[in-house]
Kinemage of the C-alpha trace (Angstrom):
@kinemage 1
@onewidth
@group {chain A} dominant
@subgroup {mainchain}
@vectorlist {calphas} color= white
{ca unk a 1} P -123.152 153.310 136.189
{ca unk a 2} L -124.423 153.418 132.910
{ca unk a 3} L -125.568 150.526 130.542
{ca unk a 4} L -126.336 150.145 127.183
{ca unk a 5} L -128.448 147.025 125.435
{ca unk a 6} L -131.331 147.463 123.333
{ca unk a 7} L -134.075 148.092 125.830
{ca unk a 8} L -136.877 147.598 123.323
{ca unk a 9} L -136.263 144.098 122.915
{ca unk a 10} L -136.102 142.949 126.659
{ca unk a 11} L -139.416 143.090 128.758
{ca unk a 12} L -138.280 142.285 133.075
{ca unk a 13} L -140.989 140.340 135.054
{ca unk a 14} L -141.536 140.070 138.597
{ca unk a 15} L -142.125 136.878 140.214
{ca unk a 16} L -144.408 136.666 143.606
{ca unk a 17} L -142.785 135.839 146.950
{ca unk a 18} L -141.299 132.831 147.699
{ca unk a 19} L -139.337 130.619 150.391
{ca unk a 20} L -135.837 132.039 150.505
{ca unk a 21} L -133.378 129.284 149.512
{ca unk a 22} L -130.692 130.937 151.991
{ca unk a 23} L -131.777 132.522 155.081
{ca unk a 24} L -134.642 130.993 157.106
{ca unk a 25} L -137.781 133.083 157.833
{ca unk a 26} L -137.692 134.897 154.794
{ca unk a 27} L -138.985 135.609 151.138
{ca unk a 28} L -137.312 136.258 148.176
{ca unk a 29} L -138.487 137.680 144.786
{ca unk a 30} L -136.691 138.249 141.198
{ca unk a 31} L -136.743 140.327 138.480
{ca unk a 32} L -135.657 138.775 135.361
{ca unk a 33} L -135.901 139.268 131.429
{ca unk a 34} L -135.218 136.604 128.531
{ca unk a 35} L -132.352 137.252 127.027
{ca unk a 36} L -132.610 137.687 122.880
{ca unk a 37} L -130.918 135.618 120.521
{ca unk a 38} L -130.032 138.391 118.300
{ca unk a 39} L -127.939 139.997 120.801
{ca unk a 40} L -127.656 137.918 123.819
{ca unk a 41} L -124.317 137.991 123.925
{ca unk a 42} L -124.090 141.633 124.633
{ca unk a 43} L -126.976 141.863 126.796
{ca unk a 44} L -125.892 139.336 128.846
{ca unk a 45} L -122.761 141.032 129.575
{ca unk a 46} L -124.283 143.933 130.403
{ca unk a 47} L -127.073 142.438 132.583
{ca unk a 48} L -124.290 140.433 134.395
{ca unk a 49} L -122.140 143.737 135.223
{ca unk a 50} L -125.153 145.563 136.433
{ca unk a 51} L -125.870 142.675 139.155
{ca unk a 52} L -127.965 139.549 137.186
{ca unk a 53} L -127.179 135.765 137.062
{ca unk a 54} L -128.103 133.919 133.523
{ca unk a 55} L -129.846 130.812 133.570
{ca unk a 56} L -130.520 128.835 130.542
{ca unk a 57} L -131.778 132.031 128.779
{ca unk a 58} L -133.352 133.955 131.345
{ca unk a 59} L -131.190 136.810 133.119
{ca unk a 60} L -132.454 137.349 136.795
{ca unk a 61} L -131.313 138.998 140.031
{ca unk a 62} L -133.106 139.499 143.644
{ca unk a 63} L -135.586 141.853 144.082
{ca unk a 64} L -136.626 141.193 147.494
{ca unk a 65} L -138.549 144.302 149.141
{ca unk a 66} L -137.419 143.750 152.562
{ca unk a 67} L -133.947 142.342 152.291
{ca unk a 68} L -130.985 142.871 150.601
{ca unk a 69} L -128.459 140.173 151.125
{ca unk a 70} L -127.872 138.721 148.072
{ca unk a 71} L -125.141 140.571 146.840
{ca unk a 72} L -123.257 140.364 143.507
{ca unk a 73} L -119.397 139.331 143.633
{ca unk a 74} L -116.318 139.122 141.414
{ca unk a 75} L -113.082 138.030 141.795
{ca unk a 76} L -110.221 140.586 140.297
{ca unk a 77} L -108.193 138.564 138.659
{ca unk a 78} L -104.732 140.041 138.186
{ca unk a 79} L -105.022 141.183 141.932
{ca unk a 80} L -105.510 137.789 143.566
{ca unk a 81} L -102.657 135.786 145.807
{ca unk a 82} L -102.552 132.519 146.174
{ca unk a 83} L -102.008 131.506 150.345
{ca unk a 84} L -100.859 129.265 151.522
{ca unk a 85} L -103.918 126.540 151.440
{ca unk a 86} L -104.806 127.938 148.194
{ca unk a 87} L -101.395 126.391 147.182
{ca unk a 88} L -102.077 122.963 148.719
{ca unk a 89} L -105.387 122.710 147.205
{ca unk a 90} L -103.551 123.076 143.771
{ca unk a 91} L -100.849 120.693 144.450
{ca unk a 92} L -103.650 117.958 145.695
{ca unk a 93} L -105.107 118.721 141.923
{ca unk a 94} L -102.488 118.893 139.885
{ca unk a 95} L -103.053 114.634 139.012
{ca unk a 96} L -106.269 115.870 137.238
{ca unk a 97} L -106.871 116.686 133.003
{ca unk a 98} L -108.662 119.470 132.515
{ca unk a 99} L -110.453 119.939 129.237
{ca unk a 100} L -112.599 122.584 127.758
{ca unk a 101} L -115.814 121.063 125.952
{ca unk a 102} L -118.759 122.509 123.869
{ca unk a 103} L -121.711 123.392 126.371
{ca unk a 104} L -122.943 120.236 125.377
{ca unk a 105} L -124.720 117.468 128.212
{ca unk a 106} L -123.828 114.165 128.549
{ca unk a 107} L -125.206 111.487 130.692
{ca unk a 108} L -121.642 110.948 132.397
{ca unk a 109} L -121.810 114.617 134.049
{ca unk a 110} L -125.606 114.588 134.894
{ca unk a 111} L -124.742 111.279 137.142
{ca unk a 112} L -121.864 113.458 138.502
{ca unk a 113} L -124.787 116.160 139.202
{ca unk a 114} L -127.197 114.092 140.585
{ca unk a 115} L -124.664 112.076 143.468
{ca unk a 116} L -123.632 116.390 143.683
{ca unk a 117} L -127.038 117.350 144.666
{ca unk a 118} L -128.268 114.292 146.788
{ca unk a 119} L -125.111 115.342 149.007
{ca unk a 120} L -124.649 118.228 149.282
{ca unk a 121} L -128.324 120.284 147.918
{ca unk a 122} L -130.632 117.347 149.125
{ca unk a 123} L -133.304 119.970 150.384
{ca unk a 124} L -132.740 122.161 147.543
{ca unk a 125} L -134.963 122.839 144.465
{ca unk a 126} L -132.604 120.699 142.087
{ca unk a 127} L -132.902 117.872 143.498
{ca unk a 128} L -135.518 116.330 141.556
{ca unk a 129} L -134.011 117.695 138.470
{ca unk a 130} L -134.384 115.611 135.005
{ca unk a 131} L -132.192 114.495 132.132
{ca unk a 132} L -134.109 116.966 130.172
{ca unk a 133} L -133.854 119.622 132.556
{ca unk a 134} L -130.090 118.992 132.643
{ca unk a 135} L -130.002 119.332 129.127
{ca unk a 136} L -131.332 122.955 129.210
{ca unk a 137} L -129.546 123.859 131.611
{ca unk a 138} L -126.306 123.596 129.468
{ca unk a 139} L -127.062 123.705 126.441
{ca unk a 140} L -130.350 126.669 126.289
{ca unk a 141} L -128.555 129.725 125.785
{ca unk a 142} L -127.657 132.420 123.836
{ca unk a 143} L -124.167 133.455 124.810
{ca unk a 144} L -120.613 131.999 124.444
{ca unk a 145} L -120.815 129.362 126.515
{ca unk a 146} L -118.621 126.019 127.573
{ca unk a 147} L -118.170 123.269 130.033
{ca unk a 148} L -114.895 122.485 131.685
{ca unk a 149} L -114.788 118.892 132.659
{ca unk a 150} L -111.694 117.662 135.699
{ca unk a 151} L -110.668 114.446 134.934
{ca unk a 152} L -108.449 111.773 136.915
{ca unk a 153} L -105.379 110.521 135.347
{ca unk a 154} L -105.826 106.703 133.297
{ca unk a 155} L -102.983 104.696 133.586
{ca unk a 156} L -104.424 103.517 129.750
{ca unk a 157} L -104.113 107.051 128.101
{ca unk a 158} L -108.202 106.902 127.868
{ca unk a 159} L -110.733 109.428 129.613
{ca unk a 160} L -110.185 109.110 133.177
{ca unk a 161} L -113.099 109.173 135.729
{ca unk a 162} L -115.151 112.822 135.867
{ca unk a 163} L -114.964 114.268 139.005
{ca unk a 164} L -115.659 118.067 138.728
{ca unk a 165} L -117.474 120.120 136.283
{ca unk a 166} L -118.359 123.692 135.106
{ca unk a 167} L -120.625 125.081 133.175
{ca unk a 168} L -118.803 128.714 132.274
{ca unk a 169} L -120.055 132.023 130.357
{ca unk a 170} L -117.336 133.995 128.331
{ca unk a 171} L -117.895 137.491 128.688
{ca unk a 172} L -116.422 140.517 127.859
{ca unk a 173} L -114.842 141.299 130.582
{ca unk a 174} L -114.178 138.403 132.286
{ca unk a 175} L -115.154 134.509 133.026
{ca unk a 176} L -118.673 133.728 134.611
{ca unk a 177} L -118.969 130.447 136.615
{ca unk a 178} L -122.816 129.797 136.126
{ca unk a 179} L -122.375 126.271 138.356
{ca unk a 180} L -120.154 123.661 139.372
{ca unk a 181} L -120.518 120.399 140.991
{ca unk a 182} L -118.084 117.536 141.795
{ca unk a 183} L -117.759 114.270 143.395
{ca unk a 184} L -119.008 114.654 146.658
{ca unk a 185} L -117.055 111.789 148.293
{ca unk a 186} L -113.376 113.396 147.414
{ca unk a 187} L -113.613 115.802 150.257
{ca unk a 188} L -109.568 116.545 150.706
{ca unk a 189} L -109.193 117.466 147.075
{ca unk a 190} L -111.560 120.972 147.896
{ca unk a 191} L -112.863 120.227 144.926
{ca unk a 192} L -115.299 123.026 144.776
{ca unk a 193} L -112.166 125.952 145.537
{ca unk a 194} L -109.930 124.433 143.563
{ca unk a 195} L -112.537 124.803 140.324
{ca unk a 196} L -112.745 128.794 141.147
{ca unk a 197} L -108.513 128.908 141.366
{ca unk a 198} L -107.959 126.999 138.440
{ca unk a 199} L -110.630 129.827 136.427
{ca unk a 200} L -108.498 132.570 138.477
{ca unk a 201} L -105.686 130.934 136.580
{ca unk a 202} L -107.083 130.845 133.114
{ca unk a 203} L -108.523 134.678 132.982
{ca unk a 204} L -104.989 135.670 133.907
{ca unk a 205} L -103.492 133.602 130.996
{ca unk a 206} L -106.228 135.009 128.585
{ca unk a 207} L -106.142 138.932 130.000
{ca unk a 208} L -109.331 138.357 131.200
{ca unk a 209} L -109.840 141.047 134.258
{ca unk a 210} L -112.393 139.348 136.351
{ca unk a 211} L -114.192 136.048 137.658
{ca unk a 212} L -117.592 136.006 138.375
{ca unk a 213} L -119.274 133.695 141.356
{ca unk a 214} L -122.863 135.028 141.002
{ca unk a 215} L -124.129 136.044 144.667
{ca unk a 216} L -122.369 136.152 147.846
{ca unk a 217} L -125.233 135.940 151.200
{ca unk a 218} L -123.789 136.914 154.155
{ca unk a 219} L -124.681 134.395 156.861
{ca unk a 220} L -125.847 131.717 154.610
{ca unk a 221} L -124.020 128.545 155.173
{ca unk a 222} L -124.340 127.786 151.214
{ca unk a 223} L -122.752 131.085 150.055
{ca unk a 224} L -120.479 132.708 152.249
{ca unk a 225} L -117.087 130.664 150.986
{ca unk a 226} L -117.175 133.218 148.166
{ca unk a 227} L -116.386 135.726 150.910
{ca unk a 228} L -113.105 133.675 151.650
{ca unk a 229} L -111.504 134.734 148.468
{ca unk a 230} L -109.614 137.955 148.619
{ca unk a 231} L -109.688 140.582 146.952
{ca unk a 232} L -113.631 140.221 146.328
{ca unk a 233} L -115.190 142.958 144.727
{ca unk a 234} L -118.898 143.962 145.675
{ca unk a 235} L -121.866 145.582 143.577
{ca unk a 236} L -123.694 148.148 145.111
{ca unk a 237} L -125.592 151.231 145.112
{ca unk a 238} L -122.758 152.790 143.849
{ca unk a 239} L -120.895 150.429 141.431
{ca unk a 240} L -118.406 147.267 142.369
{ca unk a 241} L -116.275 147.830 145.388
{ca unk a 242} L -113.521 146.045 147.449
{ca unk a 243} L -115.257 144.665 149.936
{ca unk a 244} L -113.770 145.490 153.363
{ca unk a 245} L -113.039 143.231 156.699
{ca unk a 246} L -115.888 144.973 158.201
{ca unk a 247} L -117.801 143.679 155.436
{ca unk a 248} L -116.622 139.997 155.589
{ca unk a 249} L -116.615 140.151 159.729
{ca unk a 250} L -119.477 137.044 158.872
{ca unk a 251} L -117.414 135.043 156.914
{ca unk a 252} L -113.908 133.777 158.738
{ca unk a 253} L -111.476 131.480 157.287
């Protein structure tokens, strides 16, 4: 699979071993690059179909010499079915506003993140993350960029309470969830599923073909619910496959 970006203005790093966040017993390493403002856009999109995540403006993917289990997934769009509890997840949503906003932080969603992580990431690297961290996060990048927020209804016609949030790339071909995180005490609403169906919904409406959902790790407790989404397409030596049920034999329903 070929790639084109202008090579001569991106320079990949290495960075030494360290504590992998999803499988005990191991180490992980990335390559990444800093993506340019002249043409981050396109670089990014590139760099994203060839395997790499974007954070703030840094594009990185695993590089680990010993393991290979991080493995880059998309959702195709056009070819996805809702079942049966996808369809109850929706109807348990359908009370909420959803509004695109300009990748711009506010205090309101980094509370959100912060009761997010303490629940559900309390032994993960976030954790102790700042309002100015936050703030880069969202707002430090380079490419098309937005946030959508999930609201609950107000009986008053104001802003109801937050309750889910997304920070999303626009890409070329297709819509890149870079993270999400909800109200960890509204466990019946799947509120983390219901954010990737709803973005299912919108690249259909806009022609979009694909959904992004960064890296699936078979066997990690943290990552294998991308696996439950079928069809789920696969990067590998090769180019993006389907993945198969021999592939997903980890990963039940």
């Amino acid at each position: 699979m070929t790639q084109h970006f202008p090579t001569r203005q991106i320079r990949f790093y290495l960075t030494a071993p360290a504590p992998c966040p999803y499988l005990p017993d191991r180490l992980e390493r990335k390559v990444f690059a800093h993506l340019p403002l002249a043409e981050g856009e396109m670089v990014n999109d590139s760099l994203t179909q060839s395997g790499f995540r974007r954070s703030q403006n840094i594009a990185y993917r695993p590089a680990c010499e010993t393991c290979a289990a991080c493995v880059s997934v998309r959702i195709p769009a056009k070819d996805y079915v809702l079942s049966r509890s996808d369809r109850r997840t929706l109807s348990r949503n359908a009370d909420l506003k959803r509004s695109l906003v300009e990748a711009e932080a506010t205090l309101e969603q980094f509370e959100l993140l912060r009761r997010y992580l303490r629940a559900r990431h309390a032994d993960g690297g976030m954790t102790d993350m700042g309002w100015p961290d936050f703030v880069a996060m969202v707002e430090d990048t380079p490419v098309r960029s937005h946030m959508i927020e999930y609201r609950l209804a107000s009986p008053a016609g104001e802003p109801g309470d937050l309750i889910a949030c997304t920070l999303v790339d626009l890409l070329g071909d297709g819509l890149s969830l870079v993270y999400s995180f909800y109200e960890p005490d509204l466990p019946r609403r799947s509120l983390g599923r219901f954010m990737i169906l709803d973005h299912l919904a919108q690249a259909r409406m806009t022609g979009m073909p694909f959904v992004y959902l960064g890296y699936w790790v078979k066997g990690s407790e943290k990552m294998d619910y991308k696996a439950r989404f079928q069809p789920l397409e696969a990067l590998g030596p090769s180019g993006w496959r389907l993945l198969g049920a021999r592939d997903l034999e980890a990963a039940p329903e």
